[in-house]
C-alpha positions, 0 to 999 in steps of 0.5 A: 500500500505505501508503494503504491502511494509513494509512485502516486507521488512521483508524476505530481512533484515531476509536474510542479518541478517543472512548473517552476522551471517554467517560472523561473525562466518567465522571471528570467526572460522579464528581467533581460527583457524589462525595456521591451515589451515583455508582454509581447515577447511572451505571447510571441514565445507561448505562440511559438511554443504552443502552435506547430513549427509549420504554421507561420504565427507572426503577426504584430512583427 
């Protein structure tokens, strides 16, 4: 019974580590990127990783 609990446990702490790696990087890419239009900068990275590399998502450039 404790093994099965203890391997429940395993997927929840691989996605909250990775939830902060992702914020961490926002931070990052805030920080380097405070005189711009983080904003901007952000959707445009989100866009780029969320939509397929075959489809062409620029617009605002």
């Amino acid at each position: 019974m404790a093994l099965t609990s203890h391997h429940r446990v395993h997927p929840v702490r691989r996605t909250v580590g990775l939830v902060l790696v992702v914020a961490i990087v926002v931070v990052l890419l805030v920080k380097t990127w405070n005189q711009n239009r983080l904003a901007d900068r952000i959707e445009e990275s989100f866009r780029g990783w969320l939509e397929p590399a075959g489809q062409p998502s620029t617009r605002g450039r």
